[in-house]
Steps between C-alpha positions, in 0.01 A plus 500: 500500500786361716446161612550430888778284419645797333453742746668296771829467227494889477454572899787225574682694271461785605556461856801292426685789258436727789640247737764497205559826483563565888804210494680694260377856486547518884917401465556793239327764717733382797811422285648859418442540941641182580780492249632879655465436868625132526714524224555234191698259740252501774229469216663232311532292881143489574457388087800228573327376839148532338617239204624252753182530690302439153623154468316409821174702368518243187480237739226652711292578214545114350269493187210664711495791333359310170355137669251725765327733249460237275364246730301775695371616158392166387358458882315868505171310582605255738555671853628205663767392269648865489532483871685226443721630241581835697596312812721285304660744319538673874637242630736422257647861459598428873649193490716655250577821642614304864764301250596791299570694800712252699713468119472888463638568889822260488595656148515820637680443831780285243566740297683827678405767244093368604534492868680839512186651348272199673199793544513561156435159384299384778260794423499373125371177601247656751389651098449158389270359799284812496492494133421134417228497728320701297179302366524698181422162334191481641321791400679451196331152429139661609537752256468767800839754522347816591520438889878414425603771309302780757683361814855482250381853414495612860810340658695559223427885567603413829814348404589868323436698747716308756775471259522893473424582857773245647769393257758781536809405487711141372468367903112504436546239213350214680168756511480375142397127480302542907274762323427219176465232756193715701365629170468084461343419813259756491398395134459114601286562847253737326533192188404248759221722651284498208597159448293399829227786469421521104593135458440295797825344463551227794842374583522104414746281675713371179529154455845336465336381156427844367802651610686216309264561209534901499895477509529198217221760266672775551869341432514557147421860549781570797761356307395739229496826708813335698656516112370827457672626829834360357512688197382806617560507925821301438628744238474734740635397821808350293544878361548613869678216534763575190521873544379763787135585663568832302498332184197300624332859545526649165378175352170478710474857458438425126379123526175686757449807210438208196321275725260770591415515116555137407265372819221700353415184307478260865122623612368360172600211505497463871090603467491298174629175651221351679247661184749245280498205746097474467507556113709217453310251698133664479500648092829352344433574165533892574858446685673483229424846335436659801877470561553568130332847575662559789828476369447698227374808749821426692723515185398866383475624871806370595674679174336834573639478873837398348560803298334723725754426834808466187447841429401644802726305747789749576237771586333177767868452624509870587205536655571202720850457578587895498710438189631263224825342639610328173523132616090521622440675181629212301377203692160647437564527169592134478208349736250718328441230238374315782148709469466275200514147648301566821152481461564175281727276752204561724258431289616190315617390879148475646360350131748225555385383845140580394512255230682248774829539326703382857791384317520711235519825753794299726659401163477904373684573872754258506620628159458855612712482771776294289462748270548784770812338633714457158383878421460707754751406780814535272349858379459593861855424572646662200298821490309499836160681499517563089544162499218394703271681294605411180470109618141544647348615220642247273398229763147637539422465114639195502299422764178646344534305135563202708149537644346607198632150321406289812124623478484460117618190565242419776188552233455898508427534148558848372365395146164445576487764712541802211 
């Protein structure tokens, strides 16, 4: 018999693989179409503008996408004090978005290559208010994704139809990022509907206090996703940077066919996270070979999905991209191993600011980036997109022993947990 507990796990799961699924199922089916009528360089522009625009989605985001499920979580019972964490976090995501927009608008208008194609990039940020304002995190913390993944389900079908009825040609290109941006807004009002019927959320005028308090919680955590963003974001935009928007093309074209497989792991952990958070402060003795358990599971899956897309990845690359140019066949080759560190960076991330490991996670990001500067960079500049991938997936082991040490370290005790 499955507990309740357990069934809420396996329904949060669920919802959020489909939710998974759609964010990067839904670029392959549109790829091959998108790649032939706007071309790799037009492709390539709206990835170059969309990894500028990311930077200012880190800073949107803060550390709310961890902080509010695990406060809400820890809160379920207490209607008041979630209305007061949801307007915070609100509030906040505002506050930030004003300042990131006014530091977003004067790079683009000083740079000439950005304010040549100024509706490109100003349609990329439009991506990151709509998307940000997404209270994922709060069904997320109440254990309740299904209404999120139905409306995602919905608006992303939305999203493909309009891409195929109205991008025709490389002058529709701005079609791309307007159509993401409504997909967004139509996913956060429905979000915020059930918020106020099923949940009788009630706006809360923040206090200067709790603001203050939200942004110093959630530090630790946006100067580890801001870390994040400059060893993966960074690597990116300095590859457009270095070489052409072509170049920039064939290596999302790859980077989106392994993240499809390597993201499979996110959902899990995502619908695991606030699960983990009550273990460790409600039953603490079981937290430690729970997450034994867990990565164990991951281990073997993450094998089997390893040699699976090895073997079968040419045939993928085909199907996709309409053939297997050899520079996209070997950068998938190469970021393929990347299936195999996934679902354990995410994993051993949330463990480590579960078990209140602040400076332990900055500590793991400061030496990540470090560690993504003296690699990567010089690769990119010496063998451009080969080189990118060949320095990401030495960074992102790096990065994933480092956390693996750091929790060890913090008390998780594997031993007793066999």
């Amino acid at each position: 018999m499955i507990s309740v507990e357990n069934k809420k796990v396996i329904n949060n799961f669920l919802s959020l693989s489909i939710l998974q699924a759609l964010n990067y199922v839904l670029p392959l089916i549109t790829l091959p179409y998108l790649i032939q009528v706007l071309g790799v360089d037009k492709f390539g522009l709206v990835t170059f503008s969309a990894s500028l625009a990311l930077y200012f989605n880190v800073i949107a985001d803060y550390g709310y996408k961890l902080t509010a499920p695990r406060d809400i979580a820890q809160n379920r019972n207490c209607l008041d004090t979630i209305n007061e964490i949801v307007s915070v976090v609100l509030v906040s995501k505002l506050i930030l978005l004003v300042f990131g927009f006014i530091v977003y608008f004067i790079i683009v208008f000083s740079v000439e290559s950005f304010w040549i194609e100024s509706k490109i990039y100003m349609l990329s940020f439009l991506v990151v208010v709509s998307q940000s304002m997404i209270p994922v995190w709060f069904f997320q913390g109440m254990e309740d994704m299904k209404y999120v993944t139905v409306i995602n389900v919905i608006t992303k079908a939305i999203f493909l139809i309009l891409v195929f009825l109205f991008i025709k040609s490389e002058g529709d290109v701005y079609l791309l990022p307007l159509f993401t941006a409504v997909g967004f807004i139509l996913t956060s009002l429905f979000c915020f509907y059930k918020m106020k019927v099923k949940y009788k959320y009630i706006f809360i005028k923040p206090t200067l206090t709790g603001l203050k308090n939200s942004f110093t919680n959630g530090f630790h955590i946006f100067v580890g996703n801001a870390s994040t963003s400059l060893y993966t974001n960074t690597n990116i935009f300095l590859l457009g940077v270095l070489t052409t928007t072509s170049v920039v093309g064939y290596y999302s074209v790859a980077e989106k066919i392994v993240s499809a497989i390597a993201g499979l792991f996110i959902p899990l952990n995502q619908a695991l996270y606030p699960y983990l958070s009550k273990k460790y402060i409600f039953d603490n003795k079981s937290f430690s070979p729970i997450i034994y358990k867990l990565s164990s599971f991951m281990l073997i899956i993450a094998f089997l999905f390893f040699l699976i897309f090895y073997f079968f990845k040419m045939d993928l690359l085909n199907v996709i991209s309409g053939g297997g140019d050899e520079l996209t066949a070997l950068i998938i080759s190469i970021l393929s191993f990347r299936i195999l560190s996934s679902p354990f960076s995410n994993l051993f991330s949330n463990v480590l600011i579960i078990m209140n490991g602040k400076n332990e996670y900055l500590n793991v990001m400061k030496l990540t980036v470090v560690i993504n500067t003296v690699i990567t960079f010089p690769l990119i500049y010496v063998f451009d997109a080969v080189g990118l991938a060949v320095g990401l997936i030495i960074v992102l082991w790096l990065h994933t022993l480092l956390l693996a040490f750091y929790i060890k370290k913090r008390g998780l005790n594997y031993e007793t947990a066999v």
